[in-house]
C-alpha positions as CSV (number, residue, x, y, z in Angstrom):
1,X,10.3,-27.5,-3.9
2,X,8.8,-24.1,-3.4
3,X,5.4,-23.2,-4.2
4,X,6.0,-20.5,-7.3
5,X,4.3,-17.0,-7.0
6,X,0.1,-16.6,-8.7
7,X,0.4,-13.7,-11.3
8,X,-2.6,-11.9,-10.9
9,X,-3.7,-9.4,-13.9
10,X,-4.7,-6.2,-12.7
11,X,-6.6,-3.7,-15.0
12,X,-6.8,-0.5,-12.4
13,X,-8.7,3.1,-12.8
14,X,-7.8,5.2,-10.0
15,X,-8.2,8.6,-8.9
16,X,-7.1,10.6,-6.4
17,X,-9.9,13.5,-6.3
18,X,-8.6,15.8,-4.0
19,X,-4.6,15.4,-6.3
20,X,-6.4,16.2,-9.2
21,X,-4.9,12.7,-10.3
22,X,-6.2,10.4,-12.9
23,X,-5.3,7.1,-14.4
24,X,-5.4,4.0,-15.5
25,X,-2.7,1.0,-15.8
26,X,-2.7,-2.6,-16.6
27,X,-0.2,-5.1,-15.2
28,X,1.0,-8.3,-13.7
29,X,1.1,-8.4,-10.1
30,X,2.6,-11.7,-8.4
31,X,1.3,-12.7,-5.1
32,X,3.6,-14.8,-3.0
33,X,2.2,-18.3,-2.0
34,X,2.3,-17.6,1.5
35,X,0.6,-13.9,1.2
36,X,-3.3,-13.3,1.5
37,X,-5.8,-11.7,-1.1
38,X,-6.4,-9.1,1.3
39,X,-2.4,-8.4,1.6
40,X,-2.7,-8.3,-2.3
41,X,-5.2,-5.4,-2.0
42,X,-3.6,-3.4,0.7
43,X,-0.8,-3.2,-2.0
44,X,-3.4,-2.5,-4.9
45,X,-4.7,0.2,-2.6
46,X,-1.8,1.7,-1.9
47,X,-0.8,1.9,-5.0
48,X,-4.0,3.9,-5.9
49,X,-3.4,5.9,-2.9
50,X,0.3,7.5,-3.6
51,X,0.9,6.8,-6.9
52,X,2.9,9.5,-9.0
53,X,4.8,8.8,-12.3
54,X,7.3,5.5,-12.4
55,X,5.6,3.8,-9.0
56,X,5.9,0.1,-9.5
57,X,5.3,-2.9,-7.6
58,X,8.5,-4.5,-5.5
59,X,9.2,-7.7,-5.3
60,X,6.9,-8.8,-2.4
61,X,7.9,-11.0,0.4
62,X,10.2,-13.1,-1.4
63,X,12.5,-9.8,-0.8
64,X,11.5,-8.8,2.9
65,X,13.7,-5.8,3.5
66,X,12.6,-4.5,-0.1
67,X,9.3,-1.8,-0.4
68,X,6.1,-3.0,-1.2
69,X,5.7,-0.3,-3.8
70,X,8.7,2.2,-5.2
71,X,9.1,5.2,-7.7
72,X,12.8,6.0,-8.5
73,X,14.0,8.7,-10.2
74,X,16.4,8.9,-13.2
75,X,19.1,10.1,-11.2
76,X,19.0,6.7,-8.8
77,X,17.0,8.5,-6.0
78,X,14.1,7.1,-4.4
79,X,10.9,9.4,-5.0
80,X,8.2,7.4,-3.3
81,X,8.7,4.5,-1.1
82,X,6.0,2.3,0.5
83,X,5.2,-0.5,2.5
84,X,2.0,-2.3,3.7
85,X,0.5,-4.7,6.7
86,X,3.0,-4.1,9.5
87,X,6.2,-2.9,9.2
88,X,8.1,-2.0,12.7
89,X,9.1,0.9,13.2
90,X,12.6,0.7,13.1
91,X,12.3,-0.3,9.5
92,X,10.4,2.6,8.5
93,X,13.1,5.3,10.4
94,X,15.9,3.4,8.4
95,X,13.5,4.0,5.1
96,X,12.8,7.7,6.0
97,X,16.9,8.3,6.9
98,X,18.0,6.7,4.0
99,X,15.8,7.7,1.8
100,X,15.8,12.2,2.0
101,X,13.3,14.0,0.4
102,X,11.2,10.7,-1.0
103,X,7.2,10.4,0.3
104,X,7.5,7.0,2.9
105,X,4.6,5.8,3.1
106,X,3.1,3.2,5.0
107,X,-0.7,1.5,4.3
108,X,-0.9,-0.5,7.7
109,X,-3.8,-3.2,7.6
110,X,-6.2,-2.2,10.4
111,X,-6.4,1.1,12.2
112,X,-5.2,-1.4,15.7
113,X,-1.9,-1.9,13.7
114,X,-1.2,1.6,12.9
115,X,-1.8,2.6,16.8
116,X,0.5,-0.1,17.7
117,X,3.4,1.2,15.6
118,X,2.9,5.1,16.8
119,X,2.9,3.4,20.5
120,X,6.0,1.3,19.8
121,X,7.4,4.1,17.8
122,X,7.0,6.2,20.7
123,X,8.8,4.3,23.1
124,X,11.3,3.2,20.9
125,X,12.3,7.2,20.3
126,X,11.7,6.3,16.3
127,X,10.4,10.2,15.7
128,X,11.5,10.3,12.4
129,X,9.3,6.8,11.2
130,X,6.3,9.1,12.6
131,X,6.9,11.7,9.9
132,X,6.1,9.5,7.6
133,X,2.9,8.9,5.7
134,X,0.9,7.2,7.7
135,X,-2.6,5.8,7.0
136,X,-4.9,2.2,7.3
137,X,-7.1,0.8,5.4
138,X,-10.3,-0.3,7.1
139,X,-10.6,-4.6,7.6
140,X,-13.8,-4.9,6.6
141,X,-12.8,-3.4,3.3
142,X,-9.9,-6.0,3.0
143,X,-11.9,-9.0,3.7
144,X,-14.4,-7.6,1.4
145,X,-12.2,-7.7,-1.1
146,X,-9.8,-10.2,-0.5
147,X,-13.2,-12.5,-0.8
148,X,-12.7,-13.0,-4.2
149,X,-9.3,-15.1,-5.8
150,X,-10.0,-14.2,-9.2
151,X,-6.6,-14.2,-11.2
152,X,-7.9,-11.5,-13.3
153,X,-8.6,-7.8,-11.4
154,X,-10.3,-5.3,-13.1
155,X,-11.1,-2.3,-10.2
156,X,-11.9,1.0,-10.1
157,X,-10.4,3.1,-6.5
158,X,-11.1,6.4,-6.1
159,X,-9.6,8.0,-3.1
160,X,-11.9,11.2,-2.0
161,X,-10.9,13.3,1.5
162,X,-9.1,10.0,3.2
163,X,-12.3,7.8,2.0
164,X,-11.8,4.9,-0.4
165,X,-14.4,4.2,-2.9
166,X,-13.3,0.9,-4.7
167,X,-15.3,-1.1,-7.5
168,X,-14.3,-4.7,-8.2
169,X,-15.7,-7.9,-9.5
170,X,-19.2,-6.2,-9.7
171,X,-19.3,-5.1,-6.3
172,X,-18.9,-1.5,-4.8
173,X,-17.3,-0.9,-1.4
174,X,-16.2,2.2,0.8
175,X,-14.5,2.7,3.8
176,X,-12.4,5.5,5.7
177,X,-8.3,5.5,5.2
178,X,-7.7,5.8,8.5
179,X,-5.1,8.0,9.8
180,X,-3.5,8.9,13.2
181,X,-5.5,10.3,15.8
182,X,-9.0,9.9,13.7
């Protein structure tokens, strides 16, 4: 018998400072038995980090090949897509292709990870995964985070010039959003 999915209530303010962005939501977020608190944050994070109007969480790894994070449009279209940890490249080119003229994002989980996939990307000829969004959070930030398995998430992430300001469970922590090249 499988191990059913820990719903996790999330009560987030977040801000993107230099969007002009402001807001708050409250929702259920299921975390899959087999993925980590600090998986559960890169998702919380990226969320704060490209949110627009309609972005909702996916179905997480019960549904591999589906985004971590999606907006879609009235009309059917995709307008943002994302994905976290460590998606290969290949995956992200067939997101980008498929998806025209919706922001793909991708929140890797360490700036090694993100260096990996340019490399790979590289030699693979995947130019068009490289136009993507591209950005990692910092580890220490994750494990930080990921420290606490409270069922109930009430956080505060403000996003400032590619630097992530987060509040949770009484505890304030920053880091850089690392991005390619920096």
């Amino acid at each position: 018998m499988a191990l059913p999915s820990t719903l996790h209530h999330l009560d987030l303010h977040f801000s993107q400072a230099d969007a002009g962005i402001d807001g708050e939501v409250s929702l259920k977020v299921a975390r899959h038995p087999s993925e980590s608190m600090e998986r559960l944050w890169l998702r919380i994070l990226a969320f704060a980090w490209k949110w627009r109007e309609g972005l909702a969480f996916g179905p997480g790894l019960c549904e591999p090949d589906a985004p971590d994070l999606a907006a879609i449009l009235p009309d059917g279209r995709t307008r943002v897509l994302v994905r976290v940890g460590k998606p290969e490249p290949k995956r992200i080119e067939r997101d980008v292709n498929q998806n025209a003229g919706a922001d793909v994002a991708v929140l890797f989980e360490s700036p090694r990870r993100l260096e990996a996939f340019l490399a790979e990307a590289r030699e693979g000829r995947f130019q068009r995964a490289m136009t993507a969004d591209l950005a990692a959070a910092d580890p220490s930030l994750l494990r930080e985070l990921g420290s606490n398995e409270e069922r109930r998430i009430r956080a505060s992430v403000t996003l400032v010039a590619d630097h992530l300001y987060v509040e949770a469970g009484g505890r304030t922590v920053d880091a850089p959003l690392h991005r390619p090249g920096s």
